[in-house]
Steps between C-alpha positions, in 0.01 A plus 500: 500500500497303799869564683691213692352442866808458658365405808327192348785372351759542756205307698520182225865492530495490933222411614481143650857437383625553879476283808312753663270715329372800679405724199267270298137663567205221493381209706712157377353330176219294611513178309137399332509207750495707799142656353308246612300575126511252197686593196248675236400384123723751360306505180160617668365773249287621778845551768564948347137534633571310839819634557321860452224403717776396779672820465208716605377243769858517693523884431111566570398668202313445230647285190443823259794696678774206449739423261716163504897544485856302487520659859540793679781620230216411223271657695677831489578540176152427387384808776769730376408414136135573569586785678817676348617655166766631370538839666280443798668542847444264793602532870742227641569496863884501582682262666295269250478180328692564085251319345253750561718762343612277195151391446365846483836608260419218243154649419660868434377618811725761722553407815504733820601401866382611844674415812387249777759593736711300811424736716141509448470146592477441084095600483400728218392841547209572318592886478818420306371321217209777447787725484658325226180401316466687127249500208716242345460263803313156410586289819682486826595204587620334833588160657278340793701377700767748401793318320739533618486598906143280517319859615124472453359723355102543676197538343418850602832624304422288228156670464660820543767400193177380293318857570823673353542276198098571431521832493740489246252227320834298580542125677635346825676201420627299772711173477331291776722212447577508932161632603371154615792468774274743771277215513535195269141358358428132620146577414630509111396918500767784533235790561788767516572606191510834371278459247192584736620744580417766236396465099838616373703289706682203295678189665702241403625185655552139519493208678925505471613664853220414757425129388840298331339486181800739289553215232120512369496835497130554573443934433210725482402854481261639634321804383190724376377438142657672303883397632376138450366546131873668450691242689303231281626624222792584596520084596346432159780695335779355612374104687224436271332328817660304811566148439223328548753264791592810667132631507384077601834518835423882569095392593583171684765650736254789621354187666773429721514903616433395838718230522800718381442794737499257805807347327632925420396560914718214602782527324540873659410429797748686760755573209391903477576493896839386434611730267370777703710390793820484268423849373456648863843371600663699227504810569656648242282442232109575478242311450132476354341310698211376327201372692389260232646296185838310472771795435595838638785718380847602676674767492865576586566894542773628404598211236550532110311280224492128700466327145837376509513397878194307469695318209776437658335369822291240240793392393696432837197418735288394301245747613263725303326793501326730253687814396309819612692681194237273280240696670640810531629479843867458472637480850218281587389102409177264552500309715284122461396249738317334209686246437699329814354333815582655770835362657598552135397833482716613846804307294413740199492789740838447686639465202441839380694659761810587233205724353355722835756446782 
């Protein structure tokens, strides 16, 4: 059974509701006028093999190793469903992102967790996971960038991860939902994901965080054959097929790609500075400090579960922030500069003082 993700819905019930919202974790919506591409015939029979076809072009593979999703959330059930049974084991990284522990749960799957640690600058060590890798293992799976401190994770580790799951005839799945922030494509072509990177590895991702376009929720995995036979019919089983609308939007908006990551580069321009410059004049708490992406994660030694703080402080300043106990970092919260220009986001900031000072 698939458990609450109490993350996600504490999420539905904050998010956006304050006046200034530093924990929501994607570029603004982009509104289908800001595209600068007309509105598809949403009844085009040939849009599932388009939208397919787009998917591989922005990913650079080949159409065979895609599968179409309701999102990155779509996209990893479907993986975990192709991948998982009741029984199996996979490898979650810790501090993490709940849905890729809930997802895993709801196919009967045990989940394990290995540490990316503070003090290691969050990476994962390659040694560790081997160590906790058993014949029952069918996939490790880790988020690029790493939600939530924005770590990257590089392409040698991820190679390294890959060799370990193989040996183990196991996967790498990696939720690539932030990987486009290192260098966002105008040419229309993210050529970074982990899919090249080795047969066994499986991605998913969207075009939700990186480009405004949350609402349409415009999926995919990405995978060798025999995960995207599974997935299909693991979409078969429970969709039937995408809507034919979704499938028609999803195809049209990979057009405007470069549009939206000049519009993505823009609208974070100089924000990441400024949130590094708050965190350095704190110095009680610790800091992340990701080089890339729109969040990093804070930590306040010494301090109990925030949860309640962060709560309170929505309620009386109107600022938010996403609980790090939702991720299993209790003293610690995300921090977003996603969502607020920039004399907003110093506002946002200075407001959070009843929280670190």
């Amino acid at each position: 059974m698939f458990g609450r993700t109490r993350y996600l819905e504490w999420a539905q019930r904050h998010y956006g509701k304050v006046a200034w919202d530093l924990a929501s974790s994607g570029i603004p919506t982009a509104r289908w006028s800001e595209l600068g591409v007309a509105l598809p015939e949403i009844d085009d029979a040939s849009a599932w093999t388009r939208l397919r076809d787009k998917i591989a072009h922005y990913n650079h593979v080949t159409p065979a190793e895609v599968v179409p999703a309701l999102g990155t959330s779509g996209a990893l059930f479907l993986a975990y469903a192709a991948m998982l049974g009741p029984g199996d084991e996979v490898l979650v990284e810790s501090p993490g992102y709940e849905p890729l522990v809930r997802a895993a749960e709801g196919t009967g799957a045990v989940v394990r967790t290995f540490p990316r640690r503070e003090d290691e600058g969050f990476r994962v060590v390659p040694e560790r996971v081997a160590a906790m890798v058993t014949p029952r293992t069918r996939a490790i799976c880790v988020t690029n960038l790493h939600n939530p401190s924005g770590a990257r994770v590089d392409r040698a580790t991820l190679a390294e991860l890959a060799a370990i799951a193989d040996a183990r005839s196991a996967y790498l799945l990696v939720d690539e939902v932030y990987a486009a922030f290192d260098d966002l494509p105008e040419d229309g072509v993210f050529r970074g994901s982990a899919r090249s990177i080795a047969p066994n590895v499986v991605a998913v991702s969207s075009l939700t965080k990186c480009f405004g376009l949350g609402p349409h929720r415009i999926g995919w995995v990405l995978g060798p054959e025999e995960v995207v036979r599974a997935a299909e019919a693991a979409l078969l089983a429970t969709t039937g097929h995408l809507p034919g609308s979704h499938a028609a939007i999803g195809a049209a908006a990979f057009d405007a790609v470069p549009a939206l990551a000049r519009r993505a580069k823009a609208l974070m321009a100089g924000k990441r500075a400024l949130a590094h410059e708050w965190a350095a004049s704190h110095p009680k708490i610790r800091w992340s400090a990701p080089a890339e992406g729109l969040f990093g994660l804070v930590t306040i030694p010494g301090e109990g579960d925030l949860l309640a703080a962060i709560e309170d402080l929505a309620s009386s300043a109107g600022v938010l922030v996403a609980a790090g106990s939702f991720f299993g970092a209790p003293r610690s919260f995300r921090l977003s500069w996603a969502s607020s220009d920039a004399a907003k986001l110093r506002e946002g900031l200075a407001r959070l003082e009843p929280l670190v000072g």
